[in-house]
C-alpha positions as a Markdown table, in Angstrom:
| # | Residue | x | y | z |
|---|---|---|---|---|
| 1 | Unk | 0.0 | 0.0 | 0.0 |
| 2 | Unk | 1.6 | 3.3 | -1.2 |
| 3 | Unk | 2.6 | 5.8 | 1.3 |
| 4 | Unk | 0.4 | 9.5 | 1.4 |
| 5 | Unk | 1.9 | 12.6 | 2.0 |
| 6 | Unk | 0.4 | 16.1 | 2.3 |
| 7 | Unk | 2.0 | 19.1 | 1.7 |
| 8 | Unk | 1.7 | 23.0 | 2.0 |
| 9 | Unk | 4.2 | 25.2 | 0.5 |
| 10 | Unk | 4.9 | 23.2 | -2.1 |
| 11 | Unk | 5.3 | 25.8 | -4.8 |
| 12 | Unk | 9.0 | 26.4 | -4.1 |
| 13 | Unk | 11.7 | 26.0 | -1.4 |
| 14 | Unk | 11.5 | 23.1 | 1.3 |
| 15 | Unk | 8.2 | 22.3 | 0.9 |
| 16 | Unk | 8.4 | 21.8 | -2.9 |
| 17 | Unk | 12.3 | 19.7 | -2.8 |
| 18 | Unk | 10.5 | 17.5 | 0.0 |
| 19 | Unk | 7.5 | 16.8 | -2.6 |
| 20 | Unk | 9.9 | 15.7 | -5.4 |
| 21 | Unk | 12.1 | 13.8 | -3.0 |
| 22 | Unk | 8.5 | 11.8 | -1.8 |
| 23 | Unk | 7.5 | 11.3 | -5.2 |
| 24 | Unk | 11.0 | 9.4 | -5.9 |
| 25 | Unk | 9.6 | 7.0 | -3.2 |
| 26 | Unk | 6.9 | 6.4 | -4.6 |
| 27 | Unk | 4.7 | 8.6 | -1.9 |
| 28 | Unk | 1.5 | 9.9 | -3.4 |
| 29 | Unk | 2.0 | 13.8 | -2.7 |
| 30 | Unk | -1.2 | 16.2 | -2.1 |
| 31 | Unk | 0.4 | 19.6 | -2.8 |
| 32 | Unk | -1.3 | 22.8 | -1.1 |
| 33 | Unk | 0.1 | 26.1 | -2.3 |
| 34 | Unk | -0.6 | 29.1 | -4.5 |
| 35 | Unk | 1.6 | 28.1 | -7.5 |
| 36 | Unk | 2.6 | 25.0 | -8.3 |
| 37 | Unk | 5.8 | 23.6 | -10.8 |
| 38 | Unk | 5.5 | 20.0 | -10.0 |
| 39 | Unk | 4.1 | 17.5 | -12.6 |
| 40 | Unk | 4.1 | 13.8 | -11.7 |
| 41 | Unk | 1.6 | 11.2 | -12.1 |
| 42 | Unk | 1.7 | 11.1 | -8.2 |
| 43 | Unk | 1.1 | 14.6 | -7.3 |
| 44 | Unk | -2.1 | 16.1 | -6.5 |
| 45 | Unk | -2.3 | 19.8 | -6.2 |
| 46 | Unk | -4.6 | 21.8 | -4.8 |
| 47 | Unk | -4.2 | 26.0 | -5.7 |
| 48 | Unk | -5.4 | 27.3 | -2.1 |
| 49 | Unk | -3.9 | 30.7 | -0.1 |
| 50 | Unk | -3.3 | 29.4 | 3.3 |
| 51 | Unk | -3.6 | 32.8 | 4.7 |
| 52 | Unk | -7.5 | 33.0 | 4.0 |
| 53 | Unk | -9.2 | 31.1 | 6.6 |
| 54 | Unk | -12.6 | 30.9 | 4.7 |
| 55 | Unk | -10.4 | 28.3 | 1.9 |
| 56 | Unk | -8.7 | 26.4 | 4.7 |
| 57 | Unk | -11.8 | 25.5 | 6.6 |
| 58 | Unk | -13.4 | 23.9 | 3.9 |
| 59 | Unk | -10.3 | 22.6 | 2.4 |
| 60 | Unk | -11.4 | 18.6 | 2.5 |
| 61 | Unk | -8.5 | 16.2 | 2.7 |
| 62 | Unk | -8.8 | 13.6 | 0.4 |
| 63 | Unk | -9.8 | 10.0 | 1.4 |
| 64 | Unk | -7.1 | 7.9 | 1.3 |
| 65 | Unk | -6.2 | 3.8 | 1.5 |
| 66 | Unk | -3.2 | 4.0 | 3.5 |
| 67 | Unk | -1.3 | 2.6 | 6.4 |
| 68 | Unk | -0.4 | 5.5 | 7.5 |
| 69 | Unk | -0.2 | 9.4 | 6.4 |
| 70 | Unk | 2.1 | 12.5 | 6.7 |
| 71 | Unk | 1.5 | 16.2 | 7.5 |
| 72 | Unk | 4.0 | 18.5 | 6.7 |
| 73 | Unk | 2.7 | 21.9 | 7.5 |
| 74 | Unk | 5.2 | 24.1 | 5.8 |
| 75 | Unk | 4.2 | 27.0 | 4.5 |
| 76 | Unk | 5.1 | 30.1 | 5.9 |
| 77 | Unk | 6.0 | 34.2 | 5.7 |
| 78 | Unk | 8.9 | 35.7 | 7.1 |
| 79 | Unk | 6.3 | 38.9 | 6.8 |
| 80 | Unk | 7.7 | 42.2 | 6.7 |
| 81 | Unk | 10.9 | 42.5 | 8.0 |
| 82 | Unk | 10.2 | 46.2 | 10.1 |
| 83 | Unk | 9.2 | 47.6 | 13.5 |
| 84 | Unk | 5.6 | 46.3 | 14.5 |
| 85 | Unk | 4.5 | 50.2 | 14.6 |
| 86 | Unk | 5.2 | 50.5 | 10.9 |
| 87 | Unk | 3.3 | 47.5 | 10.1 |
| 88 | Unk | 0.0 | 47.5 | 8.7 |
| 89 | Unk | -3.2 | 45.7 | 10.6 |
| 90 | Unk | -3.9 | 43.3 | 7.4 |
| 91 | Unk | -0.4 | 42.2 | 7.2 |
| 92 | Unk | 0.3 | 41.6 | 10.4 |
| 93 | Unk | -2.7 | 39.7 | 10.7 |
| 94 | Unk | -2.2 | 37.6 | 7.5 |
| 95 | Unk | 0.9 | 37.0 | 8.6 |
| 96 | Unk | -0.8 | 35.1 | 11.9 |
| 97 | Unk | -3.1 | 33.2 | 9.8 |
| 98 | Unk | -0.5 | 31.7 | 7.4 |
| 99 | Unk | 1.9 | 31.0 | 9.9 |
| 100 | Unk | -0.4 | 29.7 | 12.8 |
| 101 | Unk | -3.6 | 29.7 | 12.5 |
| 102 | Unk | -3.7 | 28.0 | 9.2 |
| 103 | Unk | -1.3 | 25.2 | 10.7 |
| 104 | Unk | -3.7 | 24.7 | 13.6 |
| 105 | Unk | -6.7 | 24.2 | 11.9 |
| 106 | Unk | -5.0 | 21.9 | 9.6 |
| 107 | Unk | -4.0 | 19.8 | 12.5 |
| 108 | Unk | -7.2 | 19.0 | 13.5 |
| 109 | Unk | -8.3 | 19.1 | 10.3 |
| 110 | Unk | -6.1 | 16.1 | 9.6 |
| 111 | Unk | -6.0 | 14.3 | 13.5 |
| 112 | Unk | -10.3 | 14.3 | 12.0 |
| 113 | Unk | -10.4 | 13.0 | 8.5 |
| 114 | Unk | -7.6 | 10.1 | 9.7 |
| 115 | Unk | -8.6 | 9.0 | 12.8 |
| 116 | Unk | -8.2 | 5.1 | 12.5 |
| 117 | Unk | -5.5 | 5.6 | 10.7 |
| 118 | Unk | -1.7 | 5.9 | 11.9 |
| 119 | Unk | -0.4 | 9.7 | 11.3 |
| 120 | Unk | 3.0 | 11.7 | 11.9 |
| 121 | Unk | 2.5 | 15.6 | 11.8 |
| 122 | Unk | 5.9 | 17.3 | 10.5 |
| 123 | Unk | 5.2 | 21.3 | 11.8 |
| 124 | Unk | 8.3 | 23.0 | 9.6 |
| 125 | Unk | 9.1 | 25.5 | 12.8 |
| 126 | Unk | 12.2 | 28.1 | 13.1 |
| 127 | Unk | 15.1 | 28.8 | 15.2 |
| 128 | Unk | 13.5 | 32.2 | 15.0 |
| 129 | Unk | 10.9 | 30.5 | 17.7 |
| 130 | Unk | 13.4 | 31.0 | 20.5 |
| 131 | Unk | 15.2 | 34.0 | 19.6 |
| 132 | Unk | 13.7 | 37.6 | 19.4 |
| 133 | Unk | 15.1 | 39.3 | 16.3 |
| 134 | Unk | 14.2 | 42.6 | 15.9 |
| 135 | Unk | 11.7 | 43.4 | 12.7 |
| 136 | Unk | 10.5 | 39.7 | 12.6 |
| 137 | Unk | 7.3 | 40.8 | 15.1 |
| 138 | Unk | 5.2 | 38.5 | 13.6 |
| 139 | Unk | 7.4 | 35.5 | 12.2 |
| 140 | Unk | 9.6 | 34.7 | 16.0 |
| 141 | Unk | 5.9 | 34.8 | 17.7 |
| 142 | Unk | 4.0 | 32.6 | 15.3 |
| 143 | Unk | 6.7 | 30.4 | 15.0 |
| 144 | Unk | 7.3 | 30.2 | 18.6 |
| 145 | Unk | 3.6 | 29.4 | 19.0 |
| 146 | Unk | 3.8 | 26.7 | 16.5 |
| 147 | Unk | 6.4 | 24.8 | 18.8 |
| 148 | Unk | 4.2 | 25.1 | 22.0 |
| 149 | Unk | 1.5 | 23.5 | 19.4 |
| 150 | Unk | 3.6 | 20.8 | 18.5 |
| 151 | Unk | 4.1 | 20.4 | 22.0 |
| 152 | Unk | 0.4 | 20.7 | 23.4 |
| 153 | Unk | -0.9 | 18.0 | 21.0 |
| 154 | Unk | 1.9 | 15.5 | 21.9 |
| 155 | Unk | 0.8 | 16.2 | 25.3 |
| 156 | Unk | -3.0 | 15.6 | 24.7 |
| 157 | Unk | -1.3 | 11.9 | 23.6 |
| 158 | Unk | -3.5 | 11.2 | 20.5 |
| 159 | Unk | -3.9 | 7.7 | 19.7 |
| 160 | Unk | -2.0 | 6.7 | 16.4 |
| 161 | Unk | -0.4 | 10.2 | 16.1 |
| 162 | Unk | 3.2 | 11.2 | 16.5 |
| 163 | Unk | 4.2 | 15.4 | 15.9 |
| 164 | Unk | 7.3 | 17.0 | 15.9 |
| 165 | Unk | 8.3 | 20.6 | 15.1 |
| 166 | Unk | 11.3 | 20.3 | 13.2 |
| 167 | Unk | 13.6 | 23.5 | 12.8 |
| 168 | Unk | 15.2 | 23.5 | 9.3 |
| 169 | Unk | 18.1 | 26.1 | 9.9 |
| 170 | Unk | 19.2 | 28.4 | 7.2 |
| 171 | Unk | 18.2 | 27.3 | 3.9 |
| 172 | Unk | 18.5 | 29.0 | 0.3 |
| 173 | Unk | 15.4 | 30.0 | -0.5 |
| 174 | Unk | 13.1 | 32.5 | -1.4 |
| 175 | Unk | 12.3 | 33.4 | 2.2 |
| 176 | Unk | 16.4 | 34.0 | 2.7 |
| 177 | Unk | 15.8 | 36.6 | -0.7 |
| 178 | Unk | 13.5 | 38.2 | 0.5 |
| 179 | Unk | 15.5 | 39.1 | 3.7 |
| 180 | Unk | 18.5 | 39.9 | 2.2 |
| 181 | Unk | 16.2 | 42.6 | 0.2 |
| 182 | Unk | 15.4 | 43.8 | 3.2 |
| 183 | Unk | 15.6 | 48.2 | 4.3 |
| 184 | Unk | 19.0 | 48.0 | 6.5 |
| 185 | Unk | 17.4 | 50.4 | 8.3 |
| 186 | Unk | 14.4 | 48.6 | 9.4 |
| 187 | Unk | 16.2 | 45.6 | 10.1 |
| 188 | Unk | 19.1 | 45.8 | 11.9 |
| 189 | Unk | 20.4 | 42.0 | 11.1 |
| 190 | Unk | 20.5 | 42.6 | 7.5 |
| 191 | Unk | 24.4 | 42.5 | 7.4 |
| 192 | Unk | 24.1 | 38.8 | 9.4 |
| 193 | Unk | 21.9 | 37.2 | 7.2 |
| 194 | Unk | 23.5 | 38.7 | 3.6 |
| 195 | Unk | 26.8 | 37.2 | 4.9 |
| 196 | Unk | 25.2 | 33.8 | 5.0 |
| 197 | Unk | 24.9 | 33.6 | 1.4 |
| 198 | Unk | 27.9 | 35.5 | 0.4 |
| 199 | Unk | 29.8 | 33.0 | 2.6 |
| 200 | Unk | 27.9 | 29.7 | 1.2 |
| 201 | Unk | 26.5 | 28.8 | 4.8 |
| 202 | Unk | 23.2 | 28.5 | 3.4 |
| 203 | Unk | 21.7 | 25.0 | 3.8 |
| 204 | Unk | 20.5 | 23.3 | -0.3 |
| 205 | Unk | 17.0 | 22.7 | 0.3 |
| 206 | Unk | 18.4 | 19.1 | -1.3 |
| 207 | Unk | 20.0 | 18.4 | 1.9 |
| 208 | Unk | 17.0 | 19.7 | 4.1 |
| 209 | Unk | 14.7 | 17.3 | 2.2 |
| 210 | Unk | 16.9 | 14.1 | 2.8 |
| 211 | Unk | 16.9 | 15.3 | 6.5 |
| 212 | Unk | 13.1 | 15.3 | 6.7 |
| 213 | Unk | 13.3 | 12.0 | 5.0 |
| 214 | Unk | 15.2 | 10.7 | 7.6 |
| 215 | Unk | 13.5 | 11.9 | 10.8 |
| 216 | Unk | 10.0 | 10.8 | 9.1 |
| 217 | Unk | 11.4 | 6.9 | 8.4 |
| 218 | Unk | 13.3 | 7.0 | 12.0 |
| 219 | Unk | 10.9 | 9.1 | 14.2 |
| 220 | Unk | 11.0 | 6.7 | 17.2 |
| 221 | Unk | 15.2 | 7.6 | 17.6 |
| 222 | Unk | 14.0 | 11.1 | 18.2 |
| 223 | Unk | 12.6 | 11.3 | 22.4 |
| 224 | Unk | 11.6 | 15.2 | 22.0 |
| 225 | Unk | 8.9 | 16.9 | 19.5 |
| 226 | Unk | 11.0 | 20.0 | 18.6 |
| 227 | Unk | 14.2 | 18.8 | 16.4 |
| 228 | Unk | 16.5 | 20.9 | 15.3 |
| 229 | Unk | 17.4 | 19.4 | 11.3 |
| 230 | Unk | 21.2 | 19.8 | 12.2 |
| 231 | Unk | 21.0 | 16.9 | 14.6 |
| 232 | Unk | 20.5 | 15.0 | 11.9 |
| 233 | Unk | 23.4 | 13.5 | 10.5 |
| 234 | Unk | 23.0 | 11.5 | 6.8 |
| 235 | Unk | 26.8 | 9.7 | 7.1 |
């Protein structure tokens, strides 16, 4: 019986390398993004803005004959990278849906339509959840609160379920662009972060994908629910 595997944020980045790297497994992917650049027999996609609540609650997950199924709740925003009093209310409050609110419902939206089945919920979280960078108001919060959700629903000890927040590091991607085209002087870190690329310390999003592969097919080695990706080690 083929694996299932369901996606957000699989219209570039982590959540789209992870997809392909399923699909080479022979995983049937469901794909839920704004864009999508995948075509496989084995991908299903469904075009859906994960920051409008109205779409996400009566996104239906499909039925599926499987053993057991994956969550990867991936899709996020780094948001506007400037002091909260700049920001405006709709941003920073699509910023909350996408990045928490979305994840949540989509939790128990999946705990729900597999409930006899055995599940693993992946919750892509951030390093960002534990450290309080200045101009990322909305991104170290959300994130943050999507650890302590990770952690609350392991706690509630849900029969056939298994959730980890896993923190990728820093990866080359478009969210890693889009802060190094950050105002310097709105974001005091910008110098930090544009050295990571001009110094090559950015993580492939090759490499993250084969580390998500790994801590989904050896989950029991792992005794806590927030990972951090570089504890992972493929040798």
């Amino acid at each position: 019986m083929q694996k299932v595997a369901l996606i957000t944020g699989t219209g570039s980045g982590i959540g789209k390398a992870f997809a392909e790297l399923l699909l080479s497994k022979n995983y049937i992917v469901y794909g839920y993004s704004r864009t999508n650049y995948i075509q496989h027999a084995n991908f299903i996609f469904t075009a859906i803005d994960l920051s409008n609540l109205e779409s996400v609650k009566e996104l239906q997950f499909p039925k599926c004959k499987s053993e057991d199924i994956l969550l990867v709740n991936n899709a996020a925003t780094i948001g506007e990278a400037m002091p909260l009093h700049l920001k405006k209310d709709a941003t920073i409050i699509n910023d909350y849906n996408l990045n928490i609110i979305a994840p949540t419902l989509l939790c128990s939206k999946f705990m729900n339509s597999y409930a006899d089945t055995q599940k693993l919920i992946i919750n892509i979280g951030s390093g960002a959840a534990n450290n309080a960078i200045a101009s990322w108001n909305t991104y170290c919060p959300t994130k943050s609160a999507l650890d302590m959700l990770t952690r609350v629903i392991a706690a509630e000890k849900h029969e056939k379920l298994n959730i980890y927040s896993v923190h990728p590091g820093v990866v080359d991607t478009n969210m890693q662009e889009k802060i190094r085209a950050s105002d310097a002087k709105l974001f005091p870190l910008l110098d930090k972060f544009t050295a990571y690329h001009n110094n090559n310390e950015l993580e492939t999003t090759t490499i993250t994908a084969q580390k998500l592969l790994y801590i989904i097919q050896n989950f029991s080695e792992f005794t806590k629910n927030i990972l951090s990706i570089r504890d992972v080690n493929l040798n």
